[in-house]
ZADOZA-289907 format. One record per residue (C-alpha): x, z, y; residue in one letter. Coordinates in pm, whole numbers, plus 50000, padded with zeros to 5 digits. Layout:
XZYA;...
# end
This chain:
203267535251610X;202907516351918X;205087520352202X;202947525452527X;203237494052775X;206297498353024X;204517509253370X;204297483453651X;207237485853862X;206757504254151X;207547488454514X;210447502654696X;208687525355014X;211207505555293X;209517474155169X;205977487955178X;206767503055538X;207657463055639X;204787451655466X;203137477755654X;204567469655997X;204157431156001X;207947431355923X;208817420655610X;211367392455603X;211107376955242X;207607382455092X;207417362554816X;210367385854639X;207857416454643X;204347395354608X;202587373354363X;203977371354005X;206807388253849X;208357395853551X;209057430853426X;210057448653076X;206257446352942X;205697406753094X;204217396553405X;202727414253665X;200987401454008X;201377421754336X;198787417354633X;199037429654974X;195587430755072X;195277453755371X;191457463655445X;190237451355114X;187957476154903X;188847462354556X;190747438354386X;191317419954037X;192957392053870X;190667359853728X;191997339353486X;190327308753245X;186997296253271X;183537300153136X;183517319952850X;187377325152872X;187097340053215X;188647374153204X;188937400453526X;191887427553517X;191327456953808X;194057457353987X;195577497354053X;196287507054443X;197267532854608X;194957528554903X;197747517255103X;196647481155089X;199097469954800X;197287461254498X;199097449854135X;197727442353758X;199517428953457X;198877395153424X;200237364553221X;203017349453213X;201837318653259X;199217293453411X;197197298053754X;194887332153805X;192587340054108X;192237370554275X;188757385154362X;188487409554649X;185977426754797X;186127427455185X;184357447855402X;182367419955458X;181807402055128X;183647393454757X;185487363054761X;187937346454484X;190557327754540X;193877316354463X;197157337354538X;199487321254834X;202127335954670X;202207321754365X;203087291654477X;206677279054485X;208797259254730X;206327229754900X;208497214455179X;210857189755077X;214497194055071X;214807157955253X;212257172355506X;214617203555590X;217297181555641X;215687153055832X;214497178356054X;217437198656074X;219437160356211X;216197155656444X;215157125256259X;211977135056096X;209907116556296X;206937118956093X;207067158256174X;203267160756235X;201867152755861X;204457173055722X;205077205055930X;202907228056146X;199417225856004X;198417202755703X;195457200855455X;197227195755156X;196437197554739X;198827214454539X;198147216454146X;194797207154192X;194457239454475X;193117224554848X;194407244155133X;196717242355428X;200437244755427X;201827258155750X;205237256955877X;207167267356196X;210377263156311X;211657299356437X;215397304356321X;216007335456548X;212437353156436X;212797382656181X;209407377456076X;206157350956118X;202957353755951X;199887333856004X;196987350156189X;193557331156196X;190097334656174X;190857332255750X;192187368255763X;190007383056078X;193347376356274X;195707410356058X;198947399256123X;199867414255844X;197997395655582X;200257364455540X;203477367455587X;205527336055557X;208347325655350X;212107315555493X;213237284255371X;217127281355405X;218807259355667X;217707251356016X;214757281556061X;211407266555936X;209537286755771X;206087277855510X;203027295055374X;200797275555159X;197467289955199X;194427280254976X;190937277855081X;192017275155458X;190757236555566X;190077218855864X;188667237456151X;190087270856086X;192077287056403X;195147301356380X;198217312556531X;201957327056435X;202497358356444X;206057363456549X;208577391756551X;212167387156706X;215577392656592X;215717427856773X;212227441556580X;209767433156896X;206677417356844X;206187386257069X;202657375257192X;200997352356945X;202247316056946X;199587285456935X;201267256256675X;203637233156859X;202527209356599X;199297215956617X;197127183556631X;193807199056745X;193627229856992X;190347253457104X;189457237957422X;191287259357692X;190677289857843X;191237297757472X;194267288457322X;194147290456962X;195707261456739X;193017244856476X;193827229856152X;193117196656155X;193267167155875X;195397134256046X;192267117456156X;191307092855922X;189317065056123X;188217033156042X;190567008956317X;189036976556329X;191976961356618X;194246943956388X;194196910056525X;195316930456858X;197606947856691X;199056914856553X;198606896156889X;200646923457056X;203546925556784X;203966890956869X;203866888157253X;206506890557553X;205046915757735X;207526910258050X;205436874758047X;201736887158029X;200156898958311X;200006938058319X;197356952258551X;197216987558461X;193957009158642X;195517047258616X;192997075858561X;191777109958500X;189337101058258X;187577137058294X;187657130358687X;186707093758632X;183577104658463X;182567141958654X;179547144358796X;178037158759081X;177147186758836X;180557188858756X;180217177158412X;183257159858257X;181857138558027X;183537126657618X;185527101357518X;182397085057403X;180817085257772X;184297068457853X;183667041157604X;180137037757760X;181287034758117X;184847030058162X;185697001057935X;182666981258091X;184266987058418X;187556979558356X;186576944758196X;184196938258520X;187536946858713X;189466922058532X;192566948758481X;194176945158114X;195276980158109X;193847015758138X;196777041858189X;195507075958127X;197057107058263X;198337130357984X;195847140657769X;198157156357561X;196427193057551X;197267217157875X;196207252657961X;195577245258331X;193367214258446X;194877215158784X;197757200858625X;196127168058585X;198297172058228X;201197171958342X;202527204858227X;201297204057847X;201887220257581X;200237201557319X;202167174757192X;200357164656931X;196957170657035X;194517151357255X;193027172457483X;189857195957354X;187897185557659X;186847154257603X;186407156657254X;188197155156899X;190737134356830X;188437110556625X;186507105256911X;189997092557130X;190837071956852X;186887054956886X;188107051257259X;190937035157216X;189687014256958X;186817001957161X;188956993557453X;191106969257173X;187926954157129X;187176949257509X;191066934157521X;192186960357690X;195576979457605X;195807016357620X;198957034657851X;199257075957809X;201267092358067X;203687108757832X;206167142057936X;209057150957808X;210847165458094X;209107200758086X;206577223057985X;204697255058115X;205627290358056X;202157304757926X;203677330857667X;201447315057356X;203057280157467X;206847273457372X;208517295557575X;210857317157420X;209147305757118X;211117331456858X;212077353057115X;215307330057200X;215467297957439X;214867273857134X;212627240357316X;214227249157635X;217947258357802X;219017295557869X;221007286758123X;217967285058388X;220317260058576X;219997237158308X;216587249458190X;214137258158469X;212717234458681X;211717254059017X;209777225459212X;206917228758897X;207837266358774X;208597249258440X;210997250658178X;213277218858055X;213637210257717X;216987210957552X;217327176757436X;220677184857362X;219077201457049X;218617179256749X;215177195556638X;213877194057012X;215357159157094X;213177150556657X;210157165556787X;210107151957105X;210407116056948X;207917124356667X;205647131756934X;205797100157118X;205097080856799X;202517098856668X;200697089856946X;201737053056930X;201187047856588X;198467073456466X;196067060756756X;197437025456812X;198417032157169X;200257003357341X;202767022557541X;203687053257696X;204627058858075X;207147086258047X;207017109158370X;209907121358530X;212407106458402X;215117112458710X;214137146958657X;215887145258314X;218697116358435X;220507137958642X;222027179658599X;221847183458956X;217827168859006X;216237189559344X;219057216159320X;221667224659565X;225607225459497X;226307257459268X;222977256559115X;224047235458820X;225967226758556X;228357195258499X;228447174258187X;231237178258024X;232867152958149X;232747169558528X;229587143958614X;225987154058741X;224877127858497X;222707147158200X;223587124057860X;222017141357666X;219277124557818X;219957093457762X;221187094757417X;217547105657417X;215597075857618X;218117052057425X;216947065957098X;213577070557212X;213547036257258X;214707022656998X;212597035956778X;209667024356995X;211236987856954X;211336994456569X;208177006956518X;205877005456751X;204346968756670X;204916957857057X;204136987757194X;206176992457569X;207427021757748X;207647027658126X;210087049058302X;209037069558623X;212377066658731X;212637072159134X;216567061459205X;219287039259146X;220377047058761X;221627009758621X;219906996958320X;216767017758331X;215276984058139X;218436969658016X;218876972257659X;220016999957435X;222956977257278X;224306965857599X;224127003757713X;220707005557904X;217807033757859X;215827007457682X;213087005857878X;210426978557910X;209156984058228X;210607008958531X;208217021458847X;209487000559157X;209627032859376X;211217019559664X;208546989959709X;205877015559692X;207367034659970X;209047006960197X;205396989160199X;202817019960221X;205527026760579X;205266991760686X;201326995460637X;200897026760822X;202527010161150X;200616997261417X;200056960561363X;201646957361728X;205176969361570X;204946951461251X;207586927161367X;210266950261412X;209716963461068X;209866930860830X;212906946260648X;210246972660515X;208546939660313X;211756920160259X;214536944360157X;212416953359861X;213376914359708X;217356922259726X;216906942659441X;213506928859264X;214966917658966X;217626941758921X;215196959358642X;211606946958511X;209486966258768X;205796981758799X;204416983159143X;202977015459153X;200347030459363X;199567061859154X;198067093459209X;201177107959335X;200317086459622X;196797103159737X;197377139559719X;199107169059849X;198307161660208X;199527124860153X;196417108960205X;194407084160061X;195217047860058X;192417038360301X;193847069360534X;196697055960583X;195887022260716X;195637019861152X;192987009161319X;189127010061400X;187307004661018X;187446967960998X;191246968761062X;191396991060812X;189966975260536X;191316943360680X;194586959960586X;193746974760282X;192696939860132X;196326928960295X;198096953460116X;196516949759786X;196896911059811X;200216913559911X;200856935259618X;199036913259372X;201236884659449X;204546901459473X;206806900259186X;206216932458947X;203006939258706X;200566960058863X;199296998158840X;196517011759038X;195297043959084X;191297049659057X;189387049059330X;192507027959535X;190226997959438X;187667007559680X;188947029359915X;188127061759852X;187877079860179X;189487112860101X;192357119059878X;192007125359482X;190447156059396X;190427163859001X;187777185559040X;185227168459286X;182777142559177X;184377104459146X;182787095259490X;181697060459426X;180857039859694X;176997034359746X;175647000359716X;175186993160087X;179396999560185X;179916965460216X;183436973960326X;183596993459985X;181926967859771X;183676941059904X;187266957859854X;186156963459490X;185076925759437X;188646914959579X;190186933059362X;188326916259083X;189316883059183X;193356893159243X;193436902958886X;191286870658792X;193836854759045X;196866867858838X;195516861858503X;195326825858579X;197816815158740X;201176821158505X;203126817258827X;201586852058913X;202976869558598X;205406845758383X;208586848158574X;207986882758744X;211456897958658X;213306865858735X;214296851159033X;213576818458893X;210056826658987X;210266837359378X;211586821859665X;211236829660081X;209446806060246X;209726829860583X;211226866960607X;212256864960980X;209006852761149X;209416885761398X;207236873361692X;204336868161480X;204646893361145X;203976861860918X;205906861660584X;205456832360353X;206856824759956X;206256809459676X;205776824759319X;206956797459029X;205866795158678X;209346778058559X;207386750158378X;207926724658620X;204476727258806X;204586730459197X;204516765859293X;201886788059456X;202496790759828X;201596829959973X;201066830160333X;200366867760472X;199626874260828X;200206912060941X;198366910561248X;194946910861362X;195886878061561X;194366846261346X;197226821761402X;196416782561410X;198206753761348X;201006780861207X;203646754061016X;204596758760658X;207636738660499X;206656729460117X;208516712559879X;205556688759687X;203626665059959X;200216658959921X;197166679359900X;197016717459878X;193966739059885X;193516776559939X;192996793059625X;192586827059751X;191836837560108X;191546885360122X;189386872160459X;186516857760277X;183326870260384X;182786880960010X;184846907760085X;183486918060417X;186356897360565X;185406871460908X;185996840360688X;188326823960899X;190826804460689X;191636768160541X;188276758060389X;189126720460325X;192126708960164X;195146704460394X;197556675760343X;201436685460388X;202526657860706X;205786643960757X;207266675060981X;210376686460841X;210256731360868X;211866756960681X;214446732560522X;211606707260354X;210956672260473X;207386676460457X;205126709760595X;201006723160582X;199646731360949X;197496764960859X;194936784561007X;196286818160912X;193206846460919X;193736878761098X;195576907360876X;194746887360571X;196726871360287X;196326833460177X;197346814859862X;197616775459807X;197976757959519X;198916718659482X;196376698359468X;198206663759384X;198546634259634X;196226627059929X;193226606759930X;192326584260226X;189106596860231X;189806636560217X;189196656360533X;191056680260705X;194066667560678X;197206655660833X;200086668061007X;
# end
């Protein structure tokens, strides 16, 4: 006689009551397949569902088994013991089949555990948060979080009407992560985690910190998405950068708010595609080699301008996918232009589905709030200190380099992460542990950071924000430096915009403001940087801050520029700067072009067209601009008159360029110049040419250097220097006896 089949074991009721609350911590012990006295059997949890069975074979093999329930939302069947089996289920909505997420095994590595648990999984993107991936044949997406402190996560989306209690997720062992591999969910489906702390509490839903596509904010959902698979068609620029000196290239960098770059008077943002359309043709009329673009690393609040993100691995929803910023950037490589993201990894916002207290615990940031809150932004600091923040942090910075061909990152406040004691007062932080203020952990971060950048980044550069004296910002990492390519010349920027702002009538008193700056010039490799920090909060724009009736002012303005254009550093200018926009930056006005009869406007535009033609040219403009091979003083102390004179030197051999820059609106004739080559020299550049709405006084004919010994040279040019306007001569080779206009 035979013995009735053993009945399916039953599930204990304090595991039902966690699957029940959302609380469960080990899932896959209680669901999918099991063995038990009479074979196999599979266990669901399928809360809401109507009816459920198990599938197995095909075609005429097919078989269904009705799975028994309680009502309770737990559903089992025997099954075999052996090979793959579906499970149908009738929703409220609709039947589906599909495959079980528990009966899958282990699908993260153990090298990726442990690479991540050291911090140096720094492909972290394709293989954690969430990633379309095939297993046996099955497509779907495997998520996984890091929450070591959590009790419990489970993936909410719109795949399971957003039940946190549907799919629970599995604990691997070691540093927190935990994985659900979950068929049938593909690109485009939005989810979040669904996290419960240590002490039972449910926290609000989290958004994927490795999420590489986002719901474009107010809403804040995370979306699957596939690592974009584009067609790049830059590889001779890729190969032409790999292979360049980038401190010996001329680096003209236009910074922008692409959204604000492109808004309407309807207030309409525009796509990355509208930015290929109009800002690439611009920037190659302008003549700048770089675009630097303010994060667009996805952030809940515009008014940010990015720079409090919490997408690290997304480009921003409002411009478009992230195929369509990897057309962008591939179309400027095609226009020769290089690509610059504003990158920030010195904090991050405390919007409660961001990172904050991501498992219930300070696990990005500090919870010391000296350490860990930054109160001039009302942002937290992350705890590079941490090997999986300092991992993802790097993995961050080159995704973006290498998954969209970027050719550098500016990182933003990096004083702000340099020094324990940034903006706070004595008692408000912590010393290393060596007694210092100095935080390094920080820079066993830049240096690392930066090394890996050098390693594998094909030529790609970084730039520090860095606002004060720390040695070696650009040194490099092997002879103890951050590593750095390139380091924002602060001081210049603020030294010059006060000299500026004076009354022409004072200038003389002031020269230290233009020549202390060259004490320390090549001390690092330097940007000169007027950014958007410059022309906001009450600051003023660059235009405002210049004295004088309107043509002094864009008198000035073309003197500044010019000045800054030949002054030793690569260049970064902020939109609009270029033209002189009236008021200051506004990310939410209209980019208020100037119409087509502001001469003053126009002209400043076209001047800055031909000082970036100016400095692509001439190699003594850019080849030797962090050596002091390539500048010397011609005059510094000219006090009675506010004239300053030097030459910038390609090294080659070749005479120099001669820059001549009178600050006053007083044209000054017959003003001697001591040069080193006799002969003929012409003006190459004049910022007082009627082209750009200047009164075209200057040195039209070549001049011939006499026999008048000044400024320690036996031989010297007799100028007409043009009011508040900048000059540049270049040699011409020996005098004719037929040239005119010259002589001593």
């Amino acid at each position: 006689m035979r013995q009735p089949a053993p009945s399916l074991p039953a599930l204990a009721p304090h595991d039902l009551a966690l699957l029940e609350g959302g609380r469960h911590p080990d899932p896959f012990s209680i669901l999918g397949r099991h063995a038990y006295a009479g074979g196999a059997f599979v266990r669901a949890w399928l809360p809401g569902c109507n009816y459920a069975e198990i599938v197995t074979g095909e075609g005429e093999a097919r078989r269904a088994v009705p799975m028994d329930t309680e009502g309770n939302g737990l559903f089992q069947a025997p099954a075999p013991e052996a090979g793959p089996y579906r499970l149908r289920i009738s929703w409220p909505d609709g039947i589906v089949e599909a495959i079980d997420p528990y009966s899958f095994g282990l699908l993260l590595s153990e090298d990726d555990i442990y690479l991540f648990a050291q911090g140096r999984h720094f492909d972290l993107s394709t293989r954690f948060g969430a990633n379309p991936r095939v297993f046996d044949d099955v497509a779907g997406t495997l998520f996984s979080v890091w929450a070591p402190n959590a009790a419990h996560v489970a993936v909410v989306g719109d795949f399971n009407g957003w039940d946190a209690r549907r799919h629970p997720m599995r604990r691997r062992l070691g540093p927190g992560v935990w994985e659900l591999f979950i068929p049938g969910v593909g690109p485009g489906a939005v989810y979040k985690y669904a996290i419960t702390g240590a002490n039972g509490d449910p926290l609000p839903w989290k958004a994927d910190p490795l999420g590489r596509r986002q719901e474009e904010p107010p809403r804040t959902g995370s979306i699957v998405a596939a690592t974009p698979d584009f067609a790049w068609s830059d590889a001779a620029w890729l190969e032409q950068r790999a292979n360049a000196n980038p401190r010996a290239e001329p680096l003209s960098i236009y910074e922008a708010h692409v959204g604000s770059w492109l808004r309407t008077e309807w207030g309409e943002m525009g796509s990355w595609d509208d930015a290929g359309d109009r800002l690439i043709p611009y920037l190659q009329r302008m003549g700048f080699s770089h675009v630097e673009l303010l994060p667009v690393t996805e952030h809940p609040f515009g008014g940010s301008w990015g720079y409090q993100p919490l997408g690290l691995f997304a480009p921003t929803a409002r411009l478009g996918p992230p195929e369509a910023f990897a057309r962008f950037v591939d179309r400027c490589h095609a226009a020769r232009i290089g690509v610059i993201l504003d990158w920030v990894p010195a904090h991050f916002p405390t919007d409660e589905y961001g990172l904050a207290r991501f498992d219930g615990t300070a696990l990005y940031e500090h919870e010391d709030p000296r350490q860990g809150f930054h109160r001039d932004w009302n942002t937290l600091i992350y705890n590079v200190g941490r090997s999986e923040v300092r991992g993802f942090l790097i993995a961050s910075a080159l995704w973006w380099l290498e998954t969209f061909h970027l050719d550098g990152l500016r990182v933003d406040a990096v004083a702000s992460m340099l020094y324990r004691d940034y903006s706070r007062a004595p008692g408000e932080w912590t010393p290393n542990h060596l007694g210092g203020r100095e935080n390094l952990e920080a820079v066993a971060f830049f240096q690392e950071l930066n090394a890996l950048i050098g390693a594998r980044g094909r030529g790609a550069i970084s730039i520090a924000e860095e606002s004060t004296a720390w040695p070696g910002v650009t040194a490099p990492v092997d002879q103890g430096g951050l590593g750095f390519h390139f380091k924002w010349n602060m001081g210049w920027m603020h030294d010059t915009l006060r000299y500026f702002g004076r009354d022409p009538v004072h200038r003389g008193y002031h020269g230290d403001d233009i020549t202390f700056g060259l004490i320390y010039a090549f001390s690092e490799n330097f940007v000169l940087p007027i950014s958007h920090d410059e022309v906001v909060h009450g600051k003023g724009s660059l235009i405002a801050r210049m004295p004088g009736d309107d043509w002094r002012r864009f008198a000035n303005l073309r003197l500044f520029l010019s000045l800054m254009w030949t002054h030793p550093g690569k260049k970064l200018l902020f939109m609009g700067c270029e033209f002189g926009q009236e008021q200051e930056w506004n990310v939410d006005a209209p980019f208020p072009w100037p119409s087509d009869d502001d001469a003053p406007r126009r002209g400043t535009m076209q001047l800055v067209r031909e000082l970036n033609a100016l400095y692509r040219r001439h190699p003594a403009m850019h080849r030797l601009d962090h050596s002091p091979e390539g500048f010397a003083w011609v005059i510094g102390d000219d006090r009675a008159n506010a004239v300053f004179a030097f030459t910038r030197s390609a090294g080659d051999g070749q005479p120099p360029l001669l820059v001549v820059a009178n600050m006053t609106p007083a044209p000054r004739h017959n003003y001697r110049v001591g040069v080193a080559f006799p002969g003929l020299w012409t003006e190459c550049f004049n910022s007082d040419a009627e082209a750009w709405g200047g009164s075209g006084v200057g040195n039209g004919a070549p001049v011939c250097a006499g026999a008048v010994a000044s400024h320690g040279q036996a031989q010297s040019l007799s100028l007409t220097l043009p009011p508040l306007a900048l000059i540049v001569l270049e040699h011409a080779g020996p005098s004719g006896a037929n040239m005119s206009g010259t002589g001593p």
